[in-house]
N, C-alpha and C positions, 0 to 999 in steps of 0.2 A: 515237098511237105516234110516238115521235121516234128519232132514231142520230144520239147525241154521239162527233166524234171526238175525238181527241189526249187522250184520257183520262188524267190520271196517277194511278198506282195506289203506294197506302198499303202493301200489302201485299208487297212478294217483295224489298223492299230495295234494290234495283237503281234504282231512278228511273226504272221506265216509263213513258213517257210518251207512246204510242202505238197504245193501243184508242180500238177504237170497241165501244160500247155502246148497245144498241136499248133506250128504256124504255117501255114499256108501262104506266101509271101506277105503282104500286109495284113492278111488277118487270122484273127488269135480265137481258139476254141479254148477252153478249160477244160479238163478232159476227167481230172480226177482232184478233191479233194476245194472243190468251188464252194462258195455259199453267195447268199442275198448281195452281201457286198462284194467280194473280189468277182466274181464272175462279170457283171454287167459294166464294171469295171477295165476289166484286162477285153473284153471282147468287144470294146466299143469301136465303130469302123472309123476310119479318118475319112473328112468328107473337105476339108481343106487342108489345101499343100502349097499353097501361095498367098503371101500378104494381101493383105487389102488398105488404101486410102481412100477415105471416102467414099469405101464400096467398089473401087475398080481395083482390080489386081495386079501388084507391082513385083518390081524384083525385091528381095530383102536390100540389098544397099539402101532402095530409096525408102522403103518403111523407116529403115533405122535411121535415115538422114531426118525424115518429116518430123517421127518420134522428138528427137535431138533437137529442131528447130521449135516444135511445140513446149519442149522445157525450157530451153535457154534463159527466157525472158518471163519465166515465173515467178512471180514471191513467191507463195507456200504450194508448192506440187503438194499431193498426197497419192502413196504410194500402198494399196489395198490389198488383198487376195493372201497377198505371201504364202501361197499354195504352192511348194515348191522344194527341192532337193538340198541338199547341204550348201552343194554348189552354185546353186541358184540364187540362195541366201544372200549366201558371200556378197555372190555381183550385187543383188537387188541392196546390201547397203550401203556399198561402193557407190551405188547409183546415187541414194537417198544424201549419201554424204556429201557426194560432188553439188547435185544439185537442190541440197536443201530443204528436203522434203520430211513428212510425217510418212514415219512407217506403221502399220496397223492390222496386224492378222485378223482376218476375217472372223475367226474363231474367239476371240480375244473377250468379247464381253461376258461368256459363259467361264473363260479360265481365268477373268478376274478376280470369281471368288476365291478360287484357289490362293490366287498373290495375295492379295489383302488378308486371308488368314495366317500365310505363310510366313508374312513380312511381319505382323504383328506377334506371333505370338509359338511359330513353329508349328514342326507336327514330326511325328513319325510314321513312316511310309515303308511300305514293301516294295518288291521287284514280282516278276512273274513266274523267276525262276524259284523265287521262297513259298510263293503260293504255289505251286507245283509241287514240291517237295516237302512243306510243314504243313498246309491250312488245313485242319481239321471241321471248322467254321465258318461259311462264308455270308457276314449280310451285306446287301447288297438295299442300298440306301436311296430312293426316291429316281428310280430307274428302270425299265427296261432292258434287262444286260444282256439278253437275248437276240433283239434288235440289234443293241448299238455294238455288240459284237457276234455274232452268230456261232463261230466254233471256239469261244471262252471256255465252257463248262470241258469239251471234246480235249483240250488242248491244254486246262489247265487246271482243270477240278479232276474229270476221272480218266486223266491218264493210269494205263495200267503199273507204271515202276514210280514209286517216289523213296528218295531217297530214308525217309524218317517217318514211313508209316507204309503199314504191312497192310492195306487194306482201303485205297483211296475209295472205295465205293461207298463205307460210311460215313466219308464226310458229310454235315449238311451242309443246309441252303436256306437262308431267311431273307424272304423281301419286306420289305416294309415303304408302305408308298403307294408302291405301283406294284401290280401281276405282269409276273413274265407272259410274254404271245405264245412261246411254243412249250415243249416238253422239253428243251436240251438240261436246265435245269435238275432233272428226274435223273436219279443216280443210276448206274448200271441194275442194282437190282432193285429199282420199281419205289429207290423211296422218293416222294413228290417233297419238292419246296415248300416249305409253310410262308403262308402268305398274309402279311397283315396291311389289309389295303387304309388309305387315306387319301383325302385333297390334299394337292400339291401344296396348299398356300396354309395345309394343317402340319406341314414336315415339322416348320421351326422348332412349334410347342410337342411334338411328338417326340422328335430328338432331343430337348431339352429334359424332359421327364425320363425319358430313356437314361440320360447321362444321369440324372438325377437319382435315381432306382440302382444305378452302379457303383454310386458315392452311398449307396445305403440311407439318403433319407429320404421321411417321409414325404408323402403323396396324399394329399387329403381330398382327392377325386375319386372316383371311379372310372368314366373315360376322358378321355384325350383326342379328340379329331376322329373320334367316332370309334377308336379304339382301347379295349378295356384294358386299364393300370394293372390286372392280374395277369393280359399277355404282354406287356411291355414288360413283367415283371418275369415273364420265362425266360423273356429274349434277354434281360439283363444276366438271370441266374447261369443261362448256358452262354453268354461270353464270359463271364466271373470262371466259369470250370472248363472253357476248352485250355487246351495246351500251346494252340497257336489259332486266334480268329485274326479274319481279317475284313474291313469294314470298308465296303467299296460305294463310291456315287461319282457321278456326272455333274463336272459344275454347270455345266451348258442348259442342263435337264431343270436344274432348281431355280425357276423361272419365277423367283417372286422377289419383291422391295428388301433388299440385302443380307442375300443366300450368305453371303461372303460370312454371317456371322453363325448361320445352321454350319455350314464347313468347319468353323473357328471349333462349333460345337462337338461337333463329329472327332475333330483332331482333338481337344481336351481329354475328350470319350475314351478315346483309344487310349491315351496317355495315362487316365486313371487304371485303366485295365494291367498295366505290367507291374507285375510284383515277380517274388521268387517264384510259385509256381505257373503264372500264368503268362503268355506274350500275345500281343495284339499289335497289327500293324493296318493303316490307313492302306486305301490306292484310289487314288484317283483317275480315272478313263480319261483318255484322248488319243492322240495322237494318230485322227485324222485326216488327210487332205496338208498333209505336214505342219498342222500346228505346234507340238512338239518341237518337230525340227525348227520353225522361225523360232520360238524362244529360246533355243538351246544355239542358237548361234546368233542369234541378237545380241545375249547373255554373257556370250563369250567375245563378243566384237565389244560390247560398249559397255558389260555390266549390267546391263538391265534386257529382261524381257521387250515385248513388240511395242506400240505406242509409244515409239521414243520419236524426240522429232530435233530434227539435224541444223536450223533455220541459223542456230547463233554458235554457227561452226565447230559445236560439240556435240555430242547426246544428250537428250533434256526427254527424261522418262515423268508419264501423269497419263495414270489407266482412265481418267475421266475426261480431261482438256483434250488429250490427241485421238479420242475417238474417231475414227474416219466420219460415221453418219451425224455427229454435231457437226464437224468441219464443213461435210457440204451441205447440214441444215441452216447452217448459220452463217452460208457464205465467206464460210476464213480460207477453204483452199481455193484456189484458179488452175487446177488442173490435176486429172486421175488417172496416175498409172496401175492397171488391174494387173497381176500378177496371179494366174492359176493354172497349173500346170495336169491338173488331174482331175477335175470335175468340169466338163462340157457344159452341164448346167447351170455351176453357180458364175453364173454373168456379171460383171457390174452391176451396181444401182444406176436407176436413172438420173441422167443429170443434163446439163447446159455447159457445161465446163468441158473443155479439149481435152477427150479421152483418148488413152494409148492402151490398148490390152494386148497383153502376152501371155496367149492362151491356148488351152488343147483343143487340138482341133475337131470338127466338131458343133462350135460352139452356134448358137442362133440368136439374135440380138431383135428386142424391140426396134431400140433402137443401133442405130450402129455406129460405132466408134469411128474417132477419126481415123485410128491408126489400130489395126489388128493383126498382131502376127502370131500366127499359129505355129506351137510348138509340140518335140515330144514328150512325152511323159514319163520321167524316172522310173526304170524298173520295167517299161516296155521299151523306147525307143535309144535310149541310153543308159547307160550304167549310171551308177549315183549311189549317196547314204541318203535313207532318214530313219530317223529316231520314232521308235514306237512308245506307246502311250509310258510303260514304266521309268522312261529318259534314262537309264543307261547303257542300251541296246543301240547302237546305229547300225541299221540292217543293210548289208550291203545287196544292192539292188541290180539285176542282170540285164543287161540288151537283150532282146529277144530277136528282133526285126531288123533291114535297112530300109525307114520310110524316108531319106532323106530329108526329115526335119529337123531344125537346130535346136539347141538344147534352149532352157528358160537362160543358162550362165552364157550362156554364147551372145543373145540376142540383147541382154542388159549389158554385159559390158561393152559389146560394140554402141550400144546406146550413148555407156560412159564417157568412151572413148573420143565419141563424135561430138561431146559437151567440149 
């Protein structure tokens, strides 16, 4: 039994980098510095260590030959999950490119809105390390950021040193939207988040007026989505006077008919905010189950983020046509390779189509693939990068274990290989 410190973890998006974990040959306790996500995460047990074809257990040679034989003679493979390591990537569009396929992160129709605002119209964004050191303001936009990262505020609101303010405990905190679940939120000394709740499907017009209140004109309401124009008028007046805010949401979170243009609104937002004395910067959350990471080496392989599809022997990007679940609602692809490396859970969708998953083991299927080969997972059974939600960060990620399992890049390119 051994206890690896300064652990960094693949999973909660934030770049932590600051467990320690007890290993026990193949299993892993969190011993110090766990939350809701990395713990249940890093201590998940491996309950398979050998392929399966059609349910019986092979050697990997013959998985990856069946694999190889099930794409050969595909038109449109589609290639899913992209849950996966830098190096994973790499293979998986090596894969997509030999054989033709739509590549499609699983994550992708929540970070759509992001691209479509991005592409059209720009924004300006922060890193994690500026919000560390400058954000004297934090709202936090139609989300739960509590949830979706558990030691956010621990790690990046009331750290005790920042570099450009004497006193990180009176930053605040505004939500708007949604109420945080817990207390992390609540500053070291007792001051609470103010909270201005609304329906999801009330953001647009709430953020719209918000911007509007920022540009200084008038408002000829009183509320907004259930919320009074005199508190959308505070929240305008204290980002107008902080020194540095910063204006955070979830595109995955903004679940209604084209968030992409509440985001467009959000980044304008911010934009109006910088003059001589005041700065304001965007962030957008993710990064994960390596969503990040697929766009950030898709990006850099072909130019374009995930939903690119490989069919006319180049990259051909369209966040709407290369959808994986149109594809197989509409009968365009004849074959799904799952690619997830880190979540046991998220399965394939059901389908009729010759499926291949390359997945963590672990995993339990409805139904069951043709082809399943179980891998490890970046940041426990092999070293690897991925990129955390701010995409300038590639965290380099530690072996903990020898479970002899192969990696996601091992298993795709001998895929490639055998095309």
């Amino acid at each position: 039994m051994a206890e690896i410190t300064e652990v960094p973890s693949p999973f909660c998006g934030i770049g932590t980098d600051d467990l320690n974990i007890q290993v026990d040959g193949v299993a892993l306790k969190v011993v110090k510095n766990g939350c809701a996500i990395n713990t249940p995460a890093f201590e998940q047990v491996i309950t398979d260590t050998l392929p399966r074809v059609e349910g019986k257990e092979v050697s990997l040679e013959v998985a990856v030959a069946k694999a190889a034989v099930l794409l050969k003679d595909t038109n449109q493979p589609l290639i899913g999950g992209c849950a996966t390591d830098v190096n994973g990537m790499r293979a998986l569009l090596a894969l997509a490119d030999r054989s033709g396929a739509v590549v499609d992160n699983m994550s992708f129709t929540g970070a759509r809105n992001n691209f479509l605002a991005l592409q059209d119209s720009g924004w300006m964004n922060t890193t994690l390390a500026e919000i560390k050191n400058r954000c004297d303001l934090l709202l936090v936009v139609g989300t739960d950021l509590e949830s979706f990262s558990p030691r956010f505020f621990e790690r990046y609101l009331w750290n005790e040193e920042s570099m450009f303010l004497d006193d990180t405990s009176k930053r605040e905190v505004i939500y708007l939207g949604k109420a945080p679940s817990g207390e992390a939120s609540t500053s070291p000394n007792g001051q609470k988040a103010k909270v201005f709740e609304c329906a999801n499907a009330d953001l647009p017009e709430v953020v719209a007026v918000l911007r509007a209140l920022v540009k200084g004109n008038p408002i000829r309401v009183d509320f907004v989505g259930g919320i009074a124009v005199t508190d959308l008028q505070s929240i305008a007046d204290k980002l107008k006077a902080a020194t540095y805010s910063v204006v955070t949401w979830a595109a995955g979170a903004l679940a209604f008919s084209q968030a992409e243009l509440t985001v467009q609104t959000i980044s304008e937002m911010v934009k109006d905010l910088n003059n001589r004395n005041t700065r304001s910067s965007g962030f957008p959350l993710g990064g994960k189950e390596g969503d990040q990471t697929a766009n950030q080496v898709c990006g850099w392989t072909t130019g374009y983020p995930a939903r690119t599809r490989f069919s006319s022997g180049y990259p051909e990007y369209d966040p709407y046509l290369n959808d994986a679940n149109v594809l197989l609602a509409n009968g365009e692809a004849d074959t799904l390779v799952w690619v997830q490396a880190f979540n046991a859970k998220a399965v394939p969708p059901i389908t009729t189509l010759p499926t291949i998953v390359v997945g963590r083991s672990g995993m339990t299927f409805t139904q069951e693939p043709d082809v399943f080969i179980p891998v490890g997972t970046p940041g426990i059974d092999h070293a690897g990068h991925a990129y955390r939600m701010d995409n300038v960060v590639a965290i380099r990620l530690k072996k903990l274990r020898e479970s002899g399992l192969p990696s996601t890049f091992d298993v795709l390119n001998a895929i490639e290989q055998a095309l």
